[in-house]
C-alpha positions in Angstrom: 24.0 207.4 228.3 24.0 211.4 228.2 26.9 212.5 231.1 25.3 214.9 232.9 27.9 217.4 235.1 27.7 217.8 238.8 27.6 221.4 238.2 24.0 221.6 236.9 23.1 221.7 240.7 24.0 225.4 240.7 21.5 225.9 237.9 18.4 224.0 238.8 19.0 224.0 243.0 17.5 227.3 245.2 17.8 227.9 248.0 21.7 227.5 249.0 23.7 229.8 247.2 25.8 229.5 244.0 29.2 229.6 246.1 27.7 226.9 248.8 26.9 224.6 245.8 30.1 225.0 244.3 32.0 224.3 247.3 30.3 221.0 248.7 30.8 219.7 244.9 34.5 220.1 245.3 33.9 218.1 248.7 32.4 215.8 246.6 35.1 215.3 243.8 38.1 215.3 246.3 36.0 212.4 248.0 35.0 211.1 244.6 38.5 211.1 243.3 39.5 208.8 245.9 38.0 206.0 243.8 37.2 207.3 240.3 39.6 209.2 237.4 39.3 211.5 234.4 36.7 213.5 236.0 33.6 210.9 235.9 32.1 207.7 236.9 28.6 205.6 236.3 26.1 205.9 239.3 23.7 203.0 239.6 21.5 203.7 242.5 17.7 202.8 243.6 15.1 205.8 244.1 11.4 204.0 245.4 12.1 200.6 244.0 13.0 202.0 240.7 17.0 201.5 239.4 18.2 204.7 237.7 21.9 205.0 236.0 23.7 208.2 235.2 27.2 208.9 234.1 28.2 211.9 236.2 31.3 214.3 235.8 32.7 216.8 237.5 35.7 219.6 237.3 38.8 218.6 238.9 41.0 222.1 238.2 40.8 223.8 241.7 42.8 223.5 245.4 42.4 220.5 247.6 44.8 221.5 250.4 41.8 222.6 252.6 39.7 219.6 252.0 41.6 216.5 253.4 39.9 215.6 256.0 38.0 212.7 255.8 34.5 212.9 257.8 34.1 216.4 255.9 34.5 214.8 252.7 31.9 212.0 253.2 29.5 214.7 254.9 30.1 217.8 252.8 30.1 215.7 249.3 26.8 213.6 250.4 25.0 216.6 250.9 26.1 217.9 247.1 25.2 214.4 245.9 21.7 214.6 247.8 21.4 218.2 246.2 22.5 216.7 242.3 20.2 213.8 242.9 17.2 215.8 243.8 17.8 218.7 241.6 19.1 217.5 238.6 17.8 214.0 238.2 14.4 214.4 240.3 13.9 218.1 239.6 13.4 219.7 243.0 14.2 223.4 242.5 14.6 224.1 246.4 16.4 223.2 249.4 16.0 224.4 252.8 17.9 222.7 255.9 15.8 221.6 259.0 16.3 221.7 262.5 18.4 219.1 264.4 15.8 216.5 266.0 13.5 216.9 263.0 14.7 213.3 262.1 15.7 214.6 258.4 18.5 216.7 257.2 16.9 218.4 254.5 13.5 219.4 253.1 13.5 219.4 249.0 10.3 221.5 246.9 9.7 221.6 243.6 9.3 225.5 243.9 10.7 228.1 246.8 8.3 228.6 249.8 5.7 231.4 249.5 7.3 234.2 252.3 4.3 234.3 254.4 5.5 231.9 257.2 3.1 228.9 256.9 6.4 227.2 254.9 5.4 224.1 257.5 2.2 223.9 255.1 4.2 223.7 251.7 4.4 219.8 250.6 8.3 218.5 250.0 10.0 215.6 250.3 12.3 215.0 253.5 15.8 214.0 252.9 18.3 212.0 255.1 22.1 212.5 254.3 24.6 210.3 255.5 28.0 210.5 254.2 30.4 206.8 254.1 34.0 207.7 251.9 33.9 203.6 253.1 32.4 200.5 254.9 34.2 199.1 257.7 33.3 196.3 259.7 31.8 198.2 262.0 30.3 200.8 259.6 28.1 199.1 256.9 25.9 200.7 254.3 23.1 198.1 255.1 23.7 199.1 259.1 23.8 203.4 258.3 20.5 202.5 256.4 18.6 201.1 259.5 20.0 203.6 262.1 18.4 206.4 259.6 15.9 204.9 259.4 14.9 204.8 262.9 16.5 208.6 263.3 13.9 209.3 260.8 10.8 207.4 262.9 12.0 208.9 265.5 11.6 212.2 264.2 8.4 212.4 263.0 8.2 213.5 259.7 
């Protein structure tokens, strides 16, 4: 298995800039460091009933003393794993955010959006982020997964 560095995002994502990317992956490794060392760890994970694996690393040399909070590191490093995940391994070149109440968080194309406003036209797939540094007993992966779920229904797209 070929690592593959969380870095790559700034390469292959559009849409958010270079310095946005760059600073939700360091969300992401200060939350990531939490529970893995020496920079990397194996990601098993399920995308449409299919199981994927990747060994994923990451740069550890920069400041963490403004990133300790923990609700911004679960929030702030899902979205950079969303934007690795559909960038790097799914190759979606572009990211826009959508409006609260749309029932999704993000909106991922495989090319940027034609400037002529009818981007509501362009085809791309709708993306949920929910960010969990842990389960509780009252916070479960299984139980996050239903409520966005129904956020999503709700929503409409």
């Amino acid at each position: 298995m070929i690592p593959i560095h969380l870095n790559e995002t700034i390469d292959k994502l559009k849409g958010p800039t270079k310095e946005q990317i760059i600073v939700g992956n360091q969300w992401a490794v200060t939350a990531l460091e939490r529970y893995h060392t020496d920079g990397m760890a194996k990601f098993e994970f399920e995308i449409d009933g299919i199981p994927h694996s990747s060994k994923i690393t990451w740069d550890t040399g920069f400041s963490r003393a403004a990133m300790q909070e923990r609700v911004d590191m679960a929030n702030h490093g899902a979205v950079a794993m969303a934007m690795f995940l559909m960038a790097v391994l799914l190759d979606y070149g572009y990211v826009e955010q959508t409006e609260i109440g749309e029932g999704t968080d993000y909106k991922f194309m495989k090319a940027a959006p034609a400037d002529d406003n009818l981007n509501f036209m362009q085809n791309g797939h709708y993306v949920e982020v929910s960010g969990m540094l842990e389960e509780g007993s009252s916070n479960t992966l299984s139980a996050r997964i239903k409520d966005k779920h129904q956020q999503i229904r709700k929503g409409g797209v």
